[in-house]
N, CA, C and O atoms as a printed pandas DataFrame, in Angstrom:
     atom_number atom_name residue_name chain_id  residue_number  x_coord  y_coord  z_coord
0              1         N          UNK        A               1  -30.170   -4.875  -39.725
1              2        CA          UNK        A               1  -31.174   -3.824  -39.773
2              3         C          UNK        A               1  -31.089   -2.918  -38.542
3              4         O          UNK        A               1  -30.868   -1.709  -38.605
4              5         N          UNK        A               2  -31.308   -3.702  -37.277
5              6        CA          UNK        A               2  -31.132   -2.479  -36.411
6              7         C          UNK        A               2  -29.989   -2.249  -35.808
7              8         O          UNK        A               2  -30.160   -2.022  -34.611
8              9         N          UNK        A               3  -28.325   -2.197  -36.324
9             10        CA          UNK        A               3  -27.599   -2.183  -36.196
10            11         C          UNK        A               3  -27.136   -1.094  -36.799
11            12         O          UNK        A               3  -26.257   -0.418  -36.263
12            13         N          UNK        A               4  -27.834   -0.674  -38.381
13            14        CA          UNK        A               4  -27.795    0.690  -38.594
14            15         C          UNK        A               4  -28.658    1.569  -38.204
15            16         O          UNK        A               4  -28.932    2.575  -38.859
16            17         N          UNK        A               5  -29.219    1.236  -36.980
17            18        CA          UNK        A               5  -29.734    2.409  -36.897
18            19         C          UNK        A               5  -28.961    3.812  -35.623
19            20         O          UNK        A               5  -28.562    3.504  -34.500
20            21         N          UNK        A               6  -28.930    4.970  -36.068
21            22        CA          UNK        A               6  -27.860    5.810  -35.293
22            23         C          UNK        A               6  -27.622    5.583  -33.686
23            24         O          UNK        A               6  -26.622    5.433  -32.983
24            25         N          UNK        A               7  -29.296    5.641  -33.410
25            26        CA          UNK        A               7  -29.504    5.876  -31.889
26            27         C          UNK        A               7  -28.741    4.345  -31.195
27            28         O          UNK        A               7  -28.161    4.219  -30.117
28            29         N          UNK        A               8  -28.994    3.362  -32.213
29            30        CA          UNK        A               8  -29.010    2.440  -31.366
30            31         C          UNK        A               8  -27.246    1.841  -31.345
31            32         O          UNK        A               8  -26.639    1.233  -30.464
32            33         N          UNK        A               9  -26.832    2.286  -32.609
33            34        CA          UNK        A               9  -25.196    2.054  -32.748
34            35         C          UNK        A               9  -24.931    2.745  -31.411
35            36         O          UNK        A               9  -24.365    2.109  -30.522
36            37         N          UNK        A              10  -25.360    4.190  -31.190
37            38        CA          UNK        A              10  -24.458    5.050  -30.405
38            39         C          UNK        A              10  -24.574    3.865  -28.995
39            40         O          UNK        A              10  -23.755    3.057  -28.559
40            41         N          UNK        A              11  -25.628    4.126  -28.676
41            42        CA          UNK        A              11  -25.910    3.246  -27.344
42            43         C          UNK        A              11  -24.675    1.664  -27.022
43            44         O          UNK        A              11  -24.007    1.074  -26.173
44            45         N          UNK        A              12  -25.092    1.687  -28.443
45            46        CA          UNK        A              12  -23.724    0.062  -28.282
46            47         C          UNK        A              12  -22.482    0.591  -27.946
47            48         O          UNK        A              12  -21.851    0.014  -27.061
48            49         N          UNK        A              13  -21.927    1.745  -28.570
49            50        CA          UNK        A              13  -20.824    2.441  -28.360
50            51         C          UNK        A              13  -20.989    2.937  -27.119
51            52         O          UNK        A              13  -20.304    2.142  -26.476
52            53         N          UNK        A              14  -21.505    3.842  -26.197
53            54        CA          UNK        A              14  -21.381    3.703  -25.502
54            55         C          UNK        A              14  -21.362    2.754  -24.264
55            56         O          UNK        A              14  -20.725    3.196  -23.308
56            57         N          UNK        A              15  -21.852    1.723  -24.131
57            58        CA          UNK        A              15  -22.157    0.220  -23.568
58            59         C          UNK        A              15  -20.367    0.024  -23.404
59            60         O          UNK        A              15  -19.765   -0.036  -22.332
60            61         N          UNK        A              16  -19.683   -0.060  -24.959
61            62        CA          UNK        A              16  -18.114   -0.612  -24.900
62            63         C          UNK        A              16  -17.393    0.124  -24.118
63            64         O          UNK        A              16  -16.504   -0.323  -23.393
64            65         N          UNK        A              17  -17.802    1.606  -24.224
65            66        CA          UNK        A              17  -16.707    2.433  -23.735
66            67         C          UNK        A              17  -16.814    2.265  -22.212
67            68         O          UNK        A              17  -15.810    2.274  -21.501
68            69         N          UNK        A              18  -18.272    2.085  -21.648
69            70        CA          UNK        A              18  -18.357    1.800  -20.359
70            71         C          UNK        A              18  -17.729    0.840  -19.642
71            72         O          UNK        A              18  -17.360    0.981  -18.477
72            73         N          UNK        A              19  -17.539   -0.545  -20.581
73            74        CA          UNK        A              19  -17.048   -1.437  -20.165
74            75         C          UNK        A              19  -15.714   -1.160  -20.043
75            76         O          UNK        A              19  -15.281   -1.672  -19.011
76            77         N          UNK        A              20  -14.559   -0.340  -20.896
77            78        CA          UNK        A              20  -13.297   -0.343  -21.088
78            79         C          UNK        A              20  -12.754    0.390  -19.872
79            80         O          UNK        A              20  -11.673    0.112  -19.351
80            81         N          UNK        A              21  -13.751    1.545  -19.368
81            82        CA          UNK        A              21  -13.171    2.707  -18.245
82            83         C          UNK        A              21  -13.548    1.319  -17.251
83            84         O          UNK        A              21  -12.628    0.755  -16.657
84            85         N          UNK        A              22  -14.804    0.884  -17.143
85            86        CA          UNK        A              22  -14.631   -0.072  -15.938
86            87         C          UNK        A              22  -13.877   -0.882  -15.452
87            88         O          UNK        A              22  -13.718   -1.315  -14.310
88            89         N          UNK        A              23  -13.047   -1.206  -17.157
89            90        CA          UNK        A              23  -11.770   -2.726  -16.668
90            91         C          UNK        A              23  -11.032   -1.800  -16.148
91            92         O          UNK        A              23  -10.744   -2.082  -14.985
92            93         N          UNK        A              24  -10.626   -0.874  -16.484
93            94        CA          UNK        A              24   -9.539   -0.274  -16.743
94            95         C          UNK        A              24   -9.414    0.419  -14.852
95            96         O          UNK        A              24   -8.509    0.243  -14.037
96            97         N          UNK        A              25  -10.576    1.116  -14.728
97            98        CA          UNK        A              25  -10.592    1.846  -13.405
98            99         C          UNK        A              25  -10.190    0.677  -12.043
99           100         O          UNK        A              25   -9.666    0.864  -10.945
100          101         N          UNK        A              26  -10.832   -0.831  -12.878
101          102        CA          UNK        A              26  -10.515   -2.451  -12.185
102          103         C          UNK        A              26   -9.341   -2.120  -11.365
103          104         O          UNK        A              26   -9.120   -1.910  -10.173
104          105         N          UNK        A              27   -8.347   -2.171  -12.996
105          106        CA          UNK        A              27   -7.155   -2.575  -12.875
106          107         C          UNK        A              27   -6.676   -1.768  -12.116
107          108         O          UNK        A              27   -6.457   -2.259  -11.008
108          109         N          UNK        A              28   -6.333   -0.429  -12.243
109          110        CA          UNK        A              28   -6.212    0.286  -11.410
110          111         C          UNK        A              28   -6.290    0.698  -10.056
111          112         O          UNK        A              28   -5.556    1.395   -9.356
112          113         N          UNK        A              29   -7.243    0.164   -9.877
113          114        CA          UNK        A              29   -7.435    0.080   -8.284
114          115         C          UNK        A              29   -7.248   -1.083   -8.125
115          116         O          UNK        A              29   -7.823   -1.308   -7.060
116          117         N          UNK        A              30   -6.586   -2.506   -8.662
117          118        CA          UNK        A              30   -6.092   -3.514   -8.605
118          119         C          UNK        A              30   -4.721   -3.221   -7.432
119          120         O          UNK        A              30   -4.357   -3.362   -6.265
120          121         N          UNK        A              31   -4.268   -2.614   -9.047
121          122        CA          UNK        A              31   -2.914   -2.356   -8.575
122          123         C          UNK        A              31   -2.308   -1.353   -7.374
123          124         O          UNK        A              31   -1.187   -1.451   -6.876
124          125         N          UNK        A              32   -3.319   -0.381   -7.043
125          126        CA          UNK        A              32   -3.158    0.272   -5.899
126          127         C          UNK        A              32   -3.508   -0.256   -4.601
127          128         O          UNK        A              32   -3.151    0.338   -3.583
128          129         N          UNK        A              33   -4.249   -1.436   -4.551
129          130        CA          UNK        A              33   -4.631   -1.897   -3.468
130          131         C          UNK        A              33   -3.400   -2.993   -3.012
131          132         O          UNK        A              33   -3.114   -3.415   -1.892
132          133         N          UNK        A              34   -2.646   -3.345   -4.664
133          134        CA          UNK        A              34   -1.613   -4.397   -4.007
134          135         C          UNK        A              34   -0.160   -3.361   -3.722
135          136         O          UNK        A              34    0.774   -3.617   -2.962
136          137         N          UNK        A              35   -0.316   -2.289   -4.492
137          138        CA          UNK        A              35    0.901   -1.136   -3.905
138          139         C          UNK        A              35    1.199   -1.051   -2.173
139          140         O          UNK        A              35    2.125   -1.342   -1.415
140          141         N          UNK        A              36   -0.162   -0.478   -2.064
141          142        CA          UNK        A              36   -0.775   -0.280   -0.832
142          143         C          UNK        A              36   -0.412   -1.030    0.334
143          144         O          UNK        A              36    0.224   -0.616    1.303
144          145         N          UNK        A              37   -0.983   -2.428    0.101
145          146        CA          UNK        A              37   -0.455   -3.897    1.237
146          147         C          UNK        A              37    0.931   -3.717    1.234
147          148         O          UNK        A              37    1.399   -3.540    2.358
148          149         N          UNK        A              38    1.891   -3.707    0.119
149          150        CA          UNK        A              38    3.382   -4.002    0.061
150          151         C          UNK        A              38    3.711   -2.771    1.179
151          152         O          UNK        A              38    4.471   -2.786    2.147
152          153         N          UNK        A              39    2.781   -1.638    0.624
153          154        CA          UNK        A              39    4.074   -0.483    1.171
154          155         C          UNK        A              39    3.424   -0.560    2.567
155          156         O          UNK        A              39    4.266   -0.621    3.462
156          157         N          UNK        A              40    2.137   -0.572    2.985
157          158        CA          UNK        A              40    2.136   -0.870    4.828
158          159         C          UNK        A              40    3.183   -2.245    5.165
159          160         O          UNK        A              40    4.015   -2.141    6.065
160          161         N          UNK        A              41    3.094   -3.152    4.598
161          162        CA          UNK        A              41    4.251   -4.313    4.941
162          163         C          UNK        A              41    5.481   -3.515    5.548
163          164         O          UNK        A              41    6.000   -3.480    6.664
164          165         N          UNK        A              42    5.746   -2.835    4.228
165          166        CA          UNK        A              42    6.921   -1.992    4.307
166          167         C          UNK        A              42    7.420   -1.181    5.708
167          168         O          UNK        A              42    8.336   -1.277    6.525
168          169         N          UNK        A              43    6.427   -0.458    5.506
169          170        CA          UNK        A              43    6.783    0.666    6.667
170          171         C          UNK        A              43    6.667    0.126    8.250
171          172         O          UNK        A              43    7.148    0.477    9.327
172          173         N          UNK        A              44    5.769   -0.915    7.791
173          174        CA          UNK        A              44    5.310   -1.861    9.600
174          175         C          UNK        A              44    6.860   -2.370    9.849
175          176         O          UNK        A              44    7.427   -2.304   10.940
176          177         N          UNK        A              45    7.381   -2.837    8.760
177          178        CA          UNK        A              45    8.845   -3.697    9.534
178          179         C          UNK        A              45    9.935   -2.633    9.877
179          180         O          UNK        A              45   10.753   -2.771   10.787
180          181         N          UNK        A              46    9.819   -1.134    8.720
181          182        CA          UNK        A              46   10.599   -0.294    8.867
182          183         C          UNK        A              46   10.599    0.719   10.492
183          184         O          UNK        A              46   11.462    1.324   11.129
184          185         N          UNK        A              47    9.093    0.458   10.652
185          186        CA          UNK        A              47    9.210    0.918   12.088
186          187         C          UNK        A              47    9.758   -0.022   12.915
187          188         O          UNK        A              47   10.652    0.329   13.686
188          189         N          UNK        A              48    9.331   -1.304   12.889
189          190        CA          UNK        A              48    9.710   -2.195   13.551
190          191         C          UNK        A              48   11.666   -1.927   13.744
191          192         O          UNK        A              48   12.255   -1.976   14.824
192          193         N          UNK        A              49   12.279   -1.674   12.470
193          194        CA          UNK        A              49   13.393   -1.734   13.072
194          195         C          UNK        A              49   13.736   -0.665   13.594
195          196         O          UNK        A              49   14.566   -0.891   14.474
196          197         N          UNK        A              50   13.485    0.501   13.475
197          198        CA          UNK        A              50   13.396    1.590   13.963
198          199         C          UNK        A              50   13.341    1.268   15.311
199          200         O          UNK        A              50   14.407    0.894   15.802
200          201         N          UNK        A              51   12.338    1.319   16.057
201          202        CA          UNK        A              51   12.188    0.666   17.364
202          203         C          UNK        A              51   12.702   -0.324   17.683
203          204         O          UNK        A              51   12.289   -0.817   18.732
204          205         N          UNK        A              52   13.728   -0.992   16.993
205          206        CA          UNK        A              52   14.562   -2.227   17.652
206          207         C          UNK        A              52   15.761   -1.454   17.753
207          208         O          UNK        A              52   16.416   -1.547   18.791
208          209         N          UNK        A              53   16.231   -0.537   16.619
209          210        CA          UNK        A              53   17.369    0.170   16.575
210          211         C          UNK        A              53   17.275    1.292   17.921
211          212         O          UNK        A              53   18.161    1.495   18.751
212          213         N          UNK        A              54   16.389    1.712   17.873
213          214        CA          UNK        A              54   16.053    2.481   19.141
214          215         C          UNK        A              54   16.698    2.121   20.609
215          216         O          UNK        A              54   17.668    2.542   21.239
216          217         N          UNK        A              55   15.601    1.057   20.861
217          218        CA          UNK        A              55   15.778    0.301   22.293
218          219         C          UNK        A              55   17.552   -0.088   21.911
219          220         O          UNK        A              55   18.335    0.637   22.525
220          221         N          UNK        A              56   18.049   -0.891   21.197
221          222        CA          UNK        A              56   19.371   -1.142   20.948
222          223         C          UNK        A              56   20.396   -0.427   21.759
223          224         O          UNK        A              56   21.294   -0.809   22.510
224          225         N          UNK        A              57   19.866    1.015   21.267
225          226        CA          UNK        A              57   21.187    2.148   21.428
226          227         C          UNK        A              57   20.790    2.791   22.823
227          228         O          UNK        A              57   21.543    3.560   23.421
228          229         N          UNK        A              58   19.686    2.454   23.234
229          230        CA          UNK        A              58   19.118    3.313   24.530
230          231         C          UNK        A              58   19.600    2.307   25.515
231          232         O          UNK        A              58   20.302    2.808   26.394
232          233         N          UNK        A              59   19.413    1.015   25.605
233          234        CA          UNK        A              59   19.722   -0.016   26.245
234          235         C          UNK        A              59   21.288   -0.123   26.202
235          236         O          UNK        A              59   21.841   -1.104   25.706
236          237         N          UNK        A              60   21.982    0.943   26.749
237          238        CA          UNK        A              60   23.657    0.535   26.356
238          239         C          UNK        A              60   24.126   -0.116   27.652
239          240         O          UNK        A              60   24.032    0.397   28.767
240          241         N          UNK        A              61   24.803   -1.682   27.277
241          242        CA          UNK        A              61   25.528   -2.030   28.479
242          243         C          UNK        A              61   26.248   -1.449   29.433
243          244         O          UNK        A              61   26.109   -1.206   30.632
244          245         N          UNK        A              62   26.985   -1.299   28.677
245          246        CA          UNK        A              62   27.977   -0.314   29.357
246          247         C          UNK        A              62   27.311    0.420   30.554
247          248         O          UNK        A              62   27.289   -0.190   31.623
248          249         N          UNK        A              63   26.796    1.593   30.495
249          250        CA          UNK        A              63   25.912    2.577   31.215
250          251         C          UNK        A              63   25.114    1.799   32.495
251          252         O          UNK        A              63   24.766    2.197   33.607
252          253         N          UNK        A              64   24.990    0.454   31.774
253          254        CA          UNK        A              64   23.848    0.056   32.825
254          255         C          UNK        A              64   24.697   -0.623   34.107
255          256         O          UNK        A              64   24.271   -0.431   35.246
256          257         N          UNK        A              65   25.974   -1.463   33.878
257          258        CA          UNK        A              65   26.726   -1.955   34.607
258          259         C          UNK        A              65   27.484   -1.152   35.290
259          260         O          UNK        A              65   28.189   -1.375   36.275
260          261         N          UNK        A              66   27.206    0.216   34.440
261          262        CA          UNK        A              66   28.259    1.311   35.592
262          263         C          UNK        A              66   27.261    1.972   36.490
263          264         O          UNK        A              66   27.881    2.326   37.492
264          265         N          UNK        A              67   26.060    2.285   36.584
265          266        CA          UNK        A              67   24.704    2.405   37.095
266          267         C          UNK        A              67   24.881    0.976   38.708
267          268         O          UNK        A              67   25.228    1.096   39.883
268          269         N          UNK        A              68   24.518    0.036   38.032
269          270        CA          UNK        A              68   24.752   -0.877   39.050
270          271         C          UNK        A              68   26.064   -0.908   39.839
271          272         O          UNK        A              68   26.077   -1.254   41.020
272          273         N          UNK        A              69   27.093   -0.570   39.222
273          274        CA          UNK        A              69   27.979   -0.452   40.245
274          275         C          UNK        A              69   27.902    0.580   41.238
275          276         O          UNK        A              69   28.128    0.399   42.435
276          277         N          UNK        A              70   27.497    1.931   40.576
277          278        CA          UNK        A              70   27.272    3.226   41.265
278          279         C          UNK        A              70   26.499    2.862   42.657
279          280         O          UNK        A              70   26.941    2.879   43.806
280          281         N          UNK        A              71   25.250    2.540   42.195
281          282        CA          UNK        A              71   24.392    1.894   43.093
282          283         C          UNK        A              71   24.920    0.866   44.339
283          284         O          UNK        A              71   24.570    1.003   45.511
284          285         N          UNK        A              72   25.593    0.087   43.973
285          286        CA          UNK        A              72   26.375   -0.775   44.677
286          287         C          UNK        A              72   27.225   -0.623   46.131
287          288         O          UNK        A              72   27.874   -1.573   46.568
């Protein structure tokens, strides 16, 4: 009985649709929040080598033992 009635179908219908954008907006920001972690992971180690590659090439033996000899 009150299942046909218009006002109150619509209301149910809308109720579902609310629920579907809500999973849905969930998931979505599920998945961007675990994008997110990976790609700071990402870029934290990518600097990291960056700055290891850095110091690496700035730190050249060579240069430094001929420095100390200069000095010497």
């Amino acid at each position: 009985m009150l299942l046909n009635k218009p006002k109150f179908k619509k209301n149910i219908e809308r109720i579902i649709n609310l629920q579907k954008t809500n999973f849905l907006s969930l998931k979505t920001s599920m998945n961007s929040n675990k994008n997110r972690s990976k790609g700071g992971l990402k870029k934290k180690l990518n600097s990291r080598n960056k700055q290891y590659k850095s110091n690496k090439s700035r730190k050249n033996p060579n240069a430094t033992a001929i420095k100390a000899f200069v000095e010497f």
